[in-house]
C-alpha positions in Angstrom: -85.1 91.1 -93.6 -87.9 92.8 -96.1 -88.8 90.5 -98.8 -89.5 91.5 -102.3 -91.9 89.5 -104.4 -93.2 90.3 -108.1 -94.9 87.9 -110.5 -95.3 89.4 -114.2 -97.4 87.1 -117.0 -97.0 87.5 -120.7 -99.2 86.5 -122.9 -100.5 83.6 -120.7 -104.0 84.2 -119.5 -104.4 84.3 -116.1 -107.4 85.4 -113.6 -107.1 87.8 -111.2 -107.5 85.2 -108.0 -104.4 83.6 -109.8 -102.3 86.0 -109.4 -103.0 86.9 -105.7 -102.1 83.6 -105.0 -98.9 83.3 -106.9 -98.7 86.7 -105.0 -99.3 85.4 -101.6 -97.8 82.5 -101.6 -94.1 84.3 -102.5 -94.6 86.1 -99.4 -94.8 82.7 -97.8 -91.7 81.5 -99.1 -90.1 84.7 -98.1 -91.8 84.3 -94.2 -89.2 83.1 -92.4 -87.0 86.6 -93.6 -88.6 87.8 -90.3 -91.2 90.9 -90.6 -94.5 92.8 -88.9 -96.3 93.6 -91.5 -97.2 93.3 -95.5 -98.7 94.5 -99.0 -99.2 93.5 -102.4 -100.2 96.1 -105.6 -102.5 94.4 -108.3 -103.8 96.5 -111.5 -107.6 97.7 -111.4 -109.8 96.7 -114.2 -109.1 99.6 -116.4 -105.0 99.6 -116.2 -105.1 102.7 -118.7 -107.5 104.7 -116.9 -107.9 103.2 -113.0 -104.9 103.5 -110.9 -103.5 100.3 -109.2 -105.0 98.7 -106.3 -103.1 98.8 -103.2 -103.3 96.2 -100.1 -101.4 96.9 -97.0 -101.6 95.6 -93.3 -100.0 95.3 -90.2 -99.4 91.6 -89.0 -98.6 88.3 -91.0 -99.3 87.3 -94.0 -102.8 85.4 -93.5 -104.1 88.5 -92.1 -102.8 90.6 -95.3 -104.9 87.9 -97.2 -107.7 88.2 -94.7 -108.3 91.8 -95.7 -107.7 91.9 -99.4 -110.4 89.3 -99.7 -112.7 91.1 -97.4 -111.9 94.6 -99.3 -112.3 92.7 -102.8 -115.9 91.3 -101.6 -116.5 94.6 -100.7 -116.2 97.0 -103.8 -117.2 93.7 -106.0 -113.8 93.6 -107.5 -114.5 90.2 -110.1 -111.9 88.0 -108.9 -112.4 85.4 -112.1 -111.3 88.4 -114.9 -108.3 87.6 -116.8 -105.5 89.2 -117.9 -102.7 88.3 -121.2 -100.6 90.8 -119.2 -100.3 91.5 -115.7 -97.5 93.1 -113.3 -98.7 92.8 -109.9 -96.0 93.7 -107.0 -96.0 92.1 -103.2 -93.7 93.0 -100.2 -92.5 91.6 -96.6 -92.0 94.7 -94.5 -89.8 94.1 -91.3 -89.8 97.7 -89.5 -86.9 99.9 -89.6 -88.4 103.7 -90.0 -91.5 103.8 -88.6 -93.7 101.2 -86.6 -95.5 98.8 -88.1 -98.6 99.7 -89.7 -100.6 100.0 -92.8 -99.5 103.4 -94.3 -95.5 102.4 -93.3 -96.0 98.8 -95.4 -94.9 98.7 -98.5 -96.0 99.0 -101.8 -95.0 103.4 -101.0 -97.2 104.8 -103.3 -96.2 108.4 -105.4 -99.6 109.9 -103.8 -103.3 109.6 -105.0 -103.1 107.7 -108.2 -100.9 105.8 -107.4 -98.8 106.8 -110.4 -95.4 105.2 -108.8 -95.3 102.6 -106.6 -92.2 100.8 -104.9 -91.4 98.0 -103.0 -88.0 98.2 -100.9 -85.4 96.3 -99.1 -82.7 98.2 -97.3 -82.0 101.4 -96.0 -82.3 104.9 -98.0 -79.5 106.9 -96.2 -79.9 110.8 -97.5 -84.1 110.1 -97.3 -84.3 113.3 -95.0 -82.6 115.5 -97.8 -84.9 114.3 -100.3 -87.9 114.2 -98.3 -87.3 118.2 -97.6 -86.7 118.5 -101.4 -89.9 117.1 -102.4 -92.0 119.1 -99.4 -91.0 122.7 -100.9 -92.2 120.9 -104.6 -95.3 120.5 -102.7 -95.8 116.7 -101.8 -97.2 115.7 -99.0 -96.0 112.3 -96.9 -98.6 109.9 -95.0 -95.6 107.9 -94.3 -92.7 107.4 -91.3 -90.8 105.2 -94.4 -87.6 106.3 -96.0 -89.0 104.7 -98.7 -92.2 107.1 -99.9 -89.4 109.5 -101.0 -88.3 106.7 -103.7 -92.0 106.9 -105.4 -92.3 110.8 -104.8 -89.1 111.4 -106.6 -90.0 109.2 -109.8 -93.4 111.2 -110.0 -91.4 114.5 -109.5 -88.9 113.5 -112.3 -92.0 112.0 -114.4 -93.8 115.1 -114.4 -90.6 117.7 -115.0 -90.1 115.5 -118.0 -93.2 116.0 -119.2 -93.8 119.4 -118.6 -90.5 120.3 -120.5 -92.1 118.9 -123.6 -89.9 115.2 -123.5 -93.3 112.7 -124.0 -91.2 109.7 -124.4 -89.0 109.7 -121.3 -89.6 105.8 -120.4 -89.8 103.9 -117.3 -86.0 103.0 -117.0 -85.3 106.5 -117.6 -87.2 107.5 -115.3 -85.9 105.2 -112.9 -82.1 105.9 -113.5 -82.7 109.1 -112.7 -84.5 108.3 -109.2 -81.5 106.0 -108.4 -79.1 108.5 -109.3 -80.1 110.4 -105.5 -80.7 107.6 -103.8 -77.3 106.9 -101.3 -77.3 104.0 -98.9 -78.8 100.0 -99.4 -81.3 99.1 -101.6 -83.5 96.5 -103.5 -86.5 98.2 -105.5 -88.8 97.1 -108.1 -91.4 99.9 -109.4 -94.6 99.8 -110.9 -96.1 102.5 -112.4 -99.6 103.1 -114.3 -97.8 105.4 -116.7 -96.2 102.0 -117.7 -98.5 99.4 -117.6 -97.6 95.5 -117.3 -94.0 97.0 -116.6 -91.4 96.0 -114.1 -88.3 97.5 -113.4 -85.8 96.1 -110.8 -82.4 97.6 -109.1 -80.1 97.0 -106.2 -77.3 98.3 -104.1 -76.5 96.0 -102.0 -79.7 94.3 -100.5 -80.3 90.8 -103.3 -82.8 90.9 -105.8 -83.3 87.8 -108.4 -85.2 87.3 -111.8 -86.8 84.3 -112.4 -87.6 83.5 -116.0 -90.3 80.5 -116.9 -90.8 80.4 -120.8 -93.8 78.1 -121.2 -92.5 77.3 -124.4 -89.3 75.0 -123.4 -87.9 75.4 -127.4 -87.3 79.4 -126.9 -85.3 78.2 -123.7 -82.6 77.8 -125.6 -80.5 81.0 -125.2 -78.3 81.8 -122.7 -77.6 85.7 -122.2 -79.9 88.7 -121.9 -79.7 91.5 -123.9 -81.8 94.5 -125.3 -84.8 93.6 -126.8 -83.2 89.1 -127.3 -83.7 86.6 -124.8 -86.1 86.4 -122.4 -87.8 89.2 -126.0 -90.8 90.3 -126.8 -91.2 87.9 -129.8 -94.5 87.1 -128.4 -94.4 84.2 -127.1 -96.0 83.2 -123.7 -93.8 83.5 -120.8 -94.1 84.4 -116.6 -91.5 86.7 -114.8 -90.5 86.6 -110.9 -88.9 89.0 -108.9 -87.5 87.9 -105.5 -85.5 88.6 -102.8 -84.7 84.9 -102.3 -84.6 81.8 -105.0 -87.0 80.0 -102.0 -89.6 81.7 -103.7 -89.0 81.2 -106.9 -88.3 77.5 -106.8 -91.3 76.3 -107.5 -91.9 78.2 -110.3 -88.5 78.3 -112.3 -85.0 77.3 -111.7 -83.9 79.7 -114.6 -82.5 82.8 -112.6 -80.5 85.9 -112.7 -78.9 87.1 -110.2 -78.9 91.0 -110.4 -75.7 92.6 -109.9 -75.4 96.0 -107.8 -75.6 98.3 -110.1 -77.9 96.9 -112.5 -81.2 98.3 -113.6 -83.5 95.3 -115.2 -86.3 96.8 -117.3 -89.2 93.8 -118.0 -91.6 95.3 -120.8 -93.5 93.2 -123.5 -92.2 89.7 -122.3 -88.6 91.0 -123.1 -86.2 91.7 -120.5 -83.4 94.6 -121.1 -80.5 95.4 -118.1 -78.4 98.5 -117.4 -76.0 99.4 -115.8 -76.1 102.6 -113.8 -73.3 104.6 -113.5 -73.8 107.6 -110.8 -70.8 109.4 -112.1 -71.9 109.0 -115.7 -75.7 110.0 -115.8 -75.3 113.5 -115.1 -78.1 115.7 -115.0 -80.0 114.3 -118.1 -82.7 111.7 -118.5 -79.9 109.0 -120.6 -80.3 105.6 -120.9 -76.8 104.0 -120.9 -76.2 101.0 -123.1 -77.6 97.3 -122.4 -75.7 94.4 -120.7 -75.4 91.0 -121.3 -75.7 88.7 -118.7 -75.6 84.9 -118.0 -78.9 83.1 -116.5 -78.3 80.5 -113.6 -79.5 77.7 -112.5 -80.5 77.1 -109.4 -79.5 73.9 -107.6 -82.3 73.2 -105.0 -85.7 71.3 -105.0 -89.2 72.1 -103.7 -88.8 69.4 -100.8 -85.9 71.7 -100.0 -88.0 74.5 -99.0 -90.8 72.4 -97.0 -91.4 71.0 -93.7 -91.6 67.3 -94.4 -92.5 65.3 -91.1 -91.7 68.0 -88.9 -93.6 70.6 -86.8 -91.2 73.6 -87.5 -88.2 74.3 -89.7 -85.7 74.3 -87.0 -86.8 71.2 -85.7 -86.3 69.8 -89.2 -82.6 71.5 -90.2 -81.4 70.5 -86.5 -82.3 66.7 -87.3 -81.0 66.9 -90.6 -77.6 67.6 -89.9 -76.4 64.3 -90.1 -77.0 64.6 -93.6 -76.1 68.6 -94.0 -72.9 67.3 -92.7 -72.0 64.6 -94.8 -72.9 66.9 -97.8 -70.1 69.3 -96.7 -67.6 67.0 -96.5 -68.7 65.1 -100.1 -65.9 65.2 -102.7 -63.7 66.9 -100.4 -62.8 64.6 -97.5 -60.3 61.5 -98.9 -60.0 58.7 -97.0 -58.1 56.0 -98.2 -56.8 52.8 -96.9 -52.9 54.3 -96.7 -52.0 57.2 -94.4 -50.5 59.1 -97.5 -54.5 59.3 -98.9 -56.3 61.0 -95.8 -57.0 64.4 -97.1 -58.8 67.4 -97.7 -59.8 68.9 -101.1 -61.4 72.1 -101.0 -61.6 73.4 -105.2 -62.2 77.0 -104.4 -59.2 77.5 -102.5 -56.3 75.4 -104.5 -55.1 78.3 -106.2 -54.5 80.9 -103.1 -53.3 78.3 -100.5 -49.8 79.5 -101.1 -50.7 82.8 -101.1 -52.3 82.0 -97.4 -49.7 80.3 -95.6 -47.7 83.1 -96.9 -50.1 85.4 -94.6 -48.9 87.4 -91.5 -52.2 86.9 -90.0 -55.9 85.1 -90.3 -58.9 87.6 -89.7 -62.0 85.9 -89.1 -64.9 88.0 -89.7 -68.5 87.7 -88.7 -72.0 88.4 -87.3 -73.8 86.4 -84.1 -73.6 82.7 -85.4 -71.2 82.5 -88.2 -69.1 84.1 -85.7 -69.9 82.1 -82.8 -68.7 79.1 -85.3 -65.2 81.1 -86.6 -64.5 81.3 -82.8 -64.8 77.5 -83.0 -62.6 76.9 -85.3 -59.9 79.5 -84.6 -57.6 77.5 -82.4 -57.2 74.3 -84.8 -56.7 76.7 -87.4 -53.9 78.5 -85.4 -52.5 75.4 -84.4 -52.4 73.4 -87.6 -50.8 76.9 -89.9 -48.9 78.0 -87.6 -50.1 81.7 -88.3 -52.0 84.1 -85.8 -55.6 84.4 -86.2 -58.0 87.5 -85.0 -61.6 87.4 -84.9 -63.4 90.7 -85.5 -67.3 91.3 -85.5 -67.9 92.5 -88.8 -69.7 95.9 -87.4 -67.1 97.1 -85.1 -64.0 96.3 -87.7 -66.2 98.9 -89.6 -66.9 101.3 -87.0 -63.0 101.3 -85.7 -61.9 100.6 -89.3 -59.6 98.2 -87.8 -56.1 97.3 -89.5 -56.1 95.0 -92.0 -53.2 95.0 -94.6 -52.0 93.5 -97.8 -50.2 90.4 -95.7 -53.9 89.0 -93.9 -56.0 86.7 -95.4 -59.3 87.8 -94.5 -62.2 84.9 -94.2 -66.0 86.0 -94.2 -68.4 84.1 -92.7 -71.9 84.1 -93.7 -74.8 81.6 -94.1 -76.6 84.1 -96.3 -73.7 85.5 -97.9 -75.6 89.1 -97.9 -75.6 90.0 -94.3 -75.3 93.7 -94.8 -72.3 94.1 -91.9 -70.1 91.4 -93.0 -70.1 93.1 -96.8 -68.9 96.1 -95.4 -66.3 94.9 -93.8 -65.3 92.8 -97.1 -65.5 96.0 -98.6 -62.9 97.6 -96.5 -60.9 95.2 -96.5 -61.1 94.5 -100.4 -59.6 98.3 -100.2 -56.9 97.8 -97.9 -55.8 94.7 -100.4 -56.5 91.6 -98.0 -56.6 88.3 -99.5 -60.5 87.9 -98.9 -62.0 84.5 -98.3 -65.7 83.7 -98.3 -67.4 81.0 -96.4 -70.9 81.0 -97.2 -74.1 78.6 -97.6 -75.6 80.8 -100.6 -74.4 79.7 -104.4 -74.0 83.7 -106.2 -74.3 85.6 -103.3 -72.7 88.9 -102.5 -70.3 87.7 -100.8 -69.5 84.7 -102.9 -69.1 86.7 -105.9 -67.0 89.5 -104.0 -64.1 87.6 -102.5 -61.2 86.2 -104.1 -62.2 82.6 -103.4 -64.3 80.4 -100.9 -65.8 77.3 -99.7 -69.6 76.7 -100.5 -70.6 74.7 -97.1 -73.1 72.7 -98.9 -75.4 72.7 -96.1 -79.3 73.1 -97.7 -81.5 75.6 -97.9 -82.1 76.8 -94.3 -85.2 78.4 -93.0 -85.3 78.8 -89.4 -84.0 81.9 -88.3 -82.1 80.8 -85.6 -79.1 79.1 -87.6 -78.3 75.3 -86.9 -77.1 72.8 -89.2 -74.8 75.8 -91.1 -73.3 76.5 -87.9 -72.4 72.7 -87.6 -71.4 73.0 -91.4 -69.3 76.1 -90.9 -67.4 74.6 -88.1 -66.6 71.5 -90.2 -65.9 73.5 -93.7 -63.4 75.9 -91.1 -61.5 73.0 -89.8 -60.9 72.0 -93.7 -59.7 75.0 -94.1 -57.4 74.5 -91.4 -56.3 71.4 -92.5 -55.8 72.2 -96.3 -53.4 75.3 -95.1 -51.5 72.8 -92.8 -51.4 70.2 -95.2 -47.5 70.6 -96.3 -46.3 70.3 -92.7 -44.9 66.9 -91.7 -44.4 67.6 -87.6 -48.8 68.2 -87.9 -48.9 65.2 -90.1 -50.3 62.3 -87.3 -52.8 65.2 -86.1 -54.6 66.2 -89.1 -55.4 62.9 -89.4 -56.9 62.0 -86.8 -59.3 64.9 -87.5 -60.2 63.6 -91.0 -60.6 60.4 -89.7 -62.8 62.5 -86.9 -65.1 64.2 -89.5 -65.3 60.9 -91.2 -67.4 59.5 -88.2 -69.0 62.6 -87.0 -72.2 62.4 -89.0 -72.9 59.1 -87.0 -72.0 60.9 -84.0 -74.3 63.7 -84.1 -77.2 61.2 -85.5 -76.2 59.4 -82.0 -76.6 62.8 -80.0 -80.1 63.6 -81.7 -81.5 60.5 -79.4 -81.3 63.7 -76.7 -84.4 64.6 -78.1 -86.8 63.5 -75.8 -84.0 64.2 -72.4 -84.2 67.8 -73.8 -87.6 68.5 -73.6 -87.9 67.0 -70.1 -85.2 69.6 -69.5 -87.0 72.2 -71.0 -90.1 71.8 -69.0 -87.8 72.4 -66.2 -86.7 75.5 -67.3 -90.0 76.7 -68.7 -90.3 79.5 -65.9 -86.9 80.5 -65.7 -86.2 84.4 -66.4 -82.2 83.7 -67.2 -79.9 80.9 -68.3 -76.0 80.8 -67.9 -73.8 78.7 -69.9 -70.1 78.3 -69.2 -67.9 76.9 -71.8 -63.6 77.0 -72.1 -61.3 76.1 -75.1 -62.7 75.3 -77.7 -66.2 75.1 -76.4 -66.1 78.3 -75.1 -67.9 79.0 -78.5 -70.6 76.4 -78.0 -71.7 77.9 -74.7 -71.8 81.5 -76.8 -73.8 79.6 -79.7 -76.2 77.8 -77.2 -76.9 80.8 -75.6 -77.7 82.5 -78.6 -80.1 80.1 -79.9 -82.0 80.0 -76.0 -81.9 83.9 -76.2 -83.3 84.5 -79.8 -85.9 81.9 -80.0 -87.0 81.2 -76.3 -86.7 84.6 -75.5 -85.4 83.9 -72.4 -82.2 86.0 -71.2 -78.7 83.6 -71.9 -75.2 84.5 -71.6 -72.6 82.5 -72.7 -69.3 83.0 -70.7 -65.9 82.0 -70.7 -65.5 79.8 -67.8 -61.8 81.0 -67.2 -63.6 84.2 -66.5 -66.3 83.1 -63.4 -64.1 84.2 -60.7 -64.1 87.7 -62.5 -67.9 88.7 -62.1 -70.1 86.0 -62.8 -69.8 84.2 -60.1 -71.9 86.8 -58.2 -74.8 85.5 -60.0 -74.7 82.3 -58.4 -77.3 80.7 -56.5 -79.6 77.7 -55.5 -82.1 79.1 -58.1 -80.5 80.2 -61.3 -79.9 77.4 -63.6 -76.5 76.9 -65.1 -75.1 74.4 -67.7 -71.7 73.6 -67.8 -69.9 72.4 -70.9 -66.8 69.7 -69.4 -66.2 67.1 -72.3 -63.2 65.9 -72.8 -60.3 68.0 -74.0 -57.2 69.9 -72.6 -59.7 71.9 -70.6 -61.2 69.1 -68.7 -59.9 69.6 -65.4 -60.2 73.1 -65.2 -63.9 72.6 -65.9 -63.9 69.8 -63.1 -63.1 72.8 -61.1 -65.4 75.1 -62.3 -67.9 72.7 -61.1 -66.7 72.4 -57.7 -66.6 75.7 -57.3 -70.3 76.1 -58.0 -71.6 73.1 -56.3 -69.7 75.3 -53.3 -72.1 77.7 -53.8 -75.0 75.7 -54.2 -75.3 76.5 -58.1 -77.7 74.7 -59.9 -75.8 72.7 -62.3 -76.6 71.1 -65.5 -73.6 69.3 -66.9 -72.8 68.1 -70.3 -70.2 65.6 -70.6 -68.5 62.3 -72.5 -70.3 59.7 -72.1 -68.9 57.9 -68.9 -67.9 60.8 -67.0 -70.8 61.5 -65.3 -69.5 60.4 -62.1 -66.4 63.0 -62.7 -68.2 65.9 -63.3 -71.5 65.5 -61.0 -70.6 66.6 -57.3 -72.6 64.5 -54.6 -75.0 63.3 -57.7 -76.6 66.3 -57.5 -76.5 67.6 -61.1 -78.2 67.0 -64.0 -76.2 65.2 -66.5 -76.0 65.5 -70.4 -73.8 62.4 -71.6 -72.8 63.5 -75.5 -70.2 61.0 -77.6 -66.8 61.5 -77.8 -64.9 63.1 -80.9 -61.3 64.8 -81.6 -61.3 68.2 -79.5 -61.3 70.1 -82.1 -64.8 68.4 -83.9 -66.2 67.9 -80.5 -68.5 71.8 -80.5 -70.5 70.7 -83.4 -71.3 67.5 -81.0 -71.7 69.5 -77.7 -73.9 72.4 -79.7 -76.9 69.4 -80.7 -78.2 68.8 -77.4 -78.0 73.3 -76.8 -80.2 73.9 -79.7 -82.6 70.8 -78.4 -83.2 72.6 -75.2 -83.5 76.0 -77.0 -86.4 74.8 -79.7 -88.1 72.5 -77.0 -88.1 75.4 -74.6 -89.6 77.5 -77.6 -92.5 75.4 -77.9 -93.7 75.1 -74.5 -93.6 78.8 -73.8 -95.4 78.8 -77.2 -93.2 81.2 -79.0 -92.8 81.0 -83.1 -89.6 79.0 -83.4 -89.4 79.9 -87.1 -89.6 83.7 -86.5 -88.7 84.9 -83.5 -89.5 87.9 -82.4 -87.9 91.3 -84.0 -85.0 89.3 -86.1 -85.0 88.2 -89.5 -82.9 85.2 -91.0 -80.9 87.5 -93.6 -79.8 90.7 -92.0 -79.5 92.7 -94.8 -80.0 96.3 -93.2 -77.3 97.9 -90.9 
């Protein structure tokens, strides 16, 4: 959702036009987050004496560019002065109190002078409270945020400091206290002229990052933080990033920190200090508690990662490359030798808890809209090879029921991100109720990641597109692993798992074989260019891939899809059917094939518009007096065969984007990391 973005030079000279691009371009990187609108905070001339300059507007990012320029050429602002130090602050706002607009975008300013000035991701939940506080202490709000309270409340505390005599309450003080009555999610980073060429960054629950780049490689050396050591203010010339995501800080450093809930991180004089806040600890005095050490990461993804390449749009690119995503899941961890005894799976993060989950009374999957969609695929090979029962709960209404989960479940989280806001909560619940938790996620260090008791990394590339592709492919194949390396000491299963290894072996070549449905799905689309509505019936294990096609039509064509269980047509839907709405059909081959066959007929019966998708060579089978369109997709082992029959779904759905000339990248209203509830 929001994105955060802060660049801070030290002792490295650097014009002012630099740093609005450095500036602009995070927000780039951080795009595809999904928002409506967008600001930036740069420091005036005069950093002692002039407040900070503020740009906010309404709109993407070009038009935020658009006016800055135009308001720089118009006060004469000299866009060639240079600065040793600089903190400048930027922010990706995507609306969640208030409409978009220029006084909700962020940086929230403290009032005229900007003393304070904050940039947020996430949800203040006791912002009413606080906001009533500060009116009777006479501030004023220009605001519909939750977020102005946040730089109100650091001025309030900054100036009750100072008029009890205490001239040398610092920033992180300061900023400890303001945290200490904030309740509910949050990423901040402040910046205050009080402070000057001073960052300080927190978080609770929404992810925040510090990229380091010493431009002196020899004082790379070190390995920890701590107060006033590594990155320290000995001096030396250095640049400092905060993000929301490592996509924008890529290209500038692969030296990062992930910062820890809890954690304040205080940047002054090119020297980094982190503490950790303890609400139950601070009382009601401005104390600084002591400084942590911490461990800097490196991050394992390229710039190439993070661009386009040869094609138009993101999604366009991740769904062709997940022939390769695929076979990157699998590396290291699929064995296949020439003897039956050899054909395995190997998944590291689990080794040490498999006994502990075939011990399990139940599996829970848990999830949000595509990761899911892709647990649902994989439930019934996971039931079938463990022999143990597995539920599927969306993460939000586990919460909102508080649903039982006990000591005997093993509880698996799925999550490309691995900070999608719901699905943390519910780890968090079930972390209390003493669940074995699994994470499944596509983010190295993410919440989630870090949170569970073990996991599977799906290894599937940096993905951009909102509307999730090749890790939904990935988390299908990582899930049937999973089910594999639980059933793995069972002989009667023994001929069946592998088949499916020798399945995902092949499946790479398989989907590259079902990507030469390019061009077919674009004719389709034009088709279906005018349609209002889209129905697509699925059973078995496919029921899932008519859910995740659906999805992917809904949220980036913007055209109204349902995915429905075909065993349930006879129970309502079939009421919508008629010569005019268009409805695809998913019959490949599996258990379910001739109950699908039926389906069919019982469609055609009512003069349904049909699209079909089947193995290729059944197109005679499934198409009723030739009239329906036909999809002909390859054939794999049942239980692989929805990361086949989704390829040609999300075809239709980013070909049918384009031609009604919607943004495939960021569709309307939803953002790739949902990290607000």
């Amino acid at each position: 959702m929001c994105g955060i973005f802060a660049y801070l030079n030290y002792n490295v000279t650097r014009e002012r036009r630099y740093i609005l691009e450095v500036l602009f371009n995070g927000l780039r990187r951080l795009e595809y987050r999904g928002y409506d609108s967008a600001g930036i905070s740069i420091d005036s001339s005069n950093q002692t004496s002039d407040p900070p300059l503020v740009f906010r507007q309404e709109g993407n990012i070009e038009s935020l560019v658009k006016s800055v320029y135009h308001d720089v050429a118009a006060t004469d602002l000299n866009l060639e002065e240079s600065f040793s130090v600089h903190a400048g602050i930027s922010h990706t706002r995507w609306a969640t109190h208030g409409e978009p607009a220029p006084k909700n975008s962020h940086p929230q300013s403290s009032g005229a002078g900007n003393d304070f000035l904050v940039v947020h991701n996430g949800i203040i939940t006791n912002y009413e409270v606080l906001k009533e506080t500060l009116l009777r202490h006479g501030f004023t709000f220009e605001s519909e945020t939750d977020t102005e309270v946040i730089p109100k409340l650091a001025k309030f505390i900054f100036d009750k400091a100072n008029e009890e005599g205490d001239q040398s309450v610092t920033f992180s003080q300061v900023v400890l206290e303001v945290i200490r009555h904030l309740e509910g999610a949050y990423a901040l980073t402040f910046k205050s002229r009080h402070y000057p060429n001073e960052l300080i960054a927190c978080k609770r629950g929404s992810p925040l990052l510090l990229g380091v780049k010493d431009l002196e490689e020899k004082a790379s050396s070190g390995s920890s933080f701590s107060d006033a050591k590594f990155p320290s203010s000995n001096g030396q010339p250095k640049e400092l990033f905060l993000s929301s995501d490592a996509n924008a800080l890529v290209e500038h450093t692969k030296k990062v920190l992930v910062i820890e809930d809890g954690e304040v991180v205080h940047i002054k004089d090119g020297g980094v200090s982190i503490y950790k806040f303890d609400k139950g600890k601070n009382g009601g005095t401005l104390s600084r508690p002591a400084s942590v050490q911490r461990a800097l990461s490196i991050l394992e993804m390229e710039v190439e990662q993070i661009n386009k390449g040869k094609y138009e749009h993101y999604m366009q690119k991740e769904i062709h490359e997940q022939p390769e995503s695929l076979t990157t899941t699998m590396r290291g961890r699929l064995i296949r030798a020439g003897s039956c005894k050899a054909k395995t799976v190997l998944l590291g993060g689990l080794k040490d808890h498999l006994k502990t989950i075939r011990r399990s009374r139940r599996i829970v999957f848990v999830g949000c809209g595509t990761s899911y969609n892709a647990a649902l695929a994989a439930r019934s090979i996971v039931e079938e090879l463990s022999g143990i029962p597995v539920t599927m709960e969306i993460a939000s209404d586990l919460v909102d029921r508080q649903g039982p989960i006990y000591r005997e479940d093993t509880a698996v989280f799925v999550s490309q991100s691995g900070e999608t806001a719901d699905t943390l909560l519910a780890l968090e619940y079930a972390l209390e109720n003493g669940a074995l938790c699994v994470g499944i996620t596509n983010t190295v260090g993410s919440a989630i990641a870090r949170h569970t008791h073990c996991g599977v990394h799906i290894n599937a590339g940096c993905e951009i597109g909102v509307a999730s592709t090749k890790a939904y492919t990935s988390q299908i194949v990582v899930m049937a692993m999973l089910a594999l390396a639980i059933g793995a000491d069972t002989l009667s299963n023994q001929a069946r798992r592998e088949a499916i290894i020798d399945g995902l072996f092949y499946l790479p070549r398989k989907v590259k074989a079902v990507l030469k449905l390019d061009e077919e799905m674009k004719d389709l689309a034009k088709l279906l260019i005018a349609e209002q509505s889209l129905l697509v019936f699925g059973r078995g294990y496919n029921y899932a891939s008519a859910l995740e096609g659906a999805l992917k039509v809904k949220e980036v064509a913007l055209m109204h899809s349902e995915g429905i269980l075909a065993g349930e047509m006879k129970h309502g839907p079939l009421a919508l059917v008629d010569e005019n709405l268009p409805i695809v059909v998913i019959a490949t081959r599996d258990s379910c094939f001739s109950k699908q066959q039926s389906v069919i007929q019982q469609l055609h019966a009512r003069k349904g518009r049909l699209i079909v998708m089947c193995t290729e060579g059944d197109k005679a089978s499934v198409s009723v007096g030739g009239s329906s369109r036909v999809i002909e997709v390859p054939l794999v082992v049942d239980c692989l065969q929805p990361v086949i029959n989704v390829v040609p779904l999300q075809l239709l759905a980013y070909h049918l984007t384009v031609l009604r000339g919607y943004n495939v990248d960021q569709p309307r209203n939803l953002a790739k990391s949902v990290t607000t509830q």
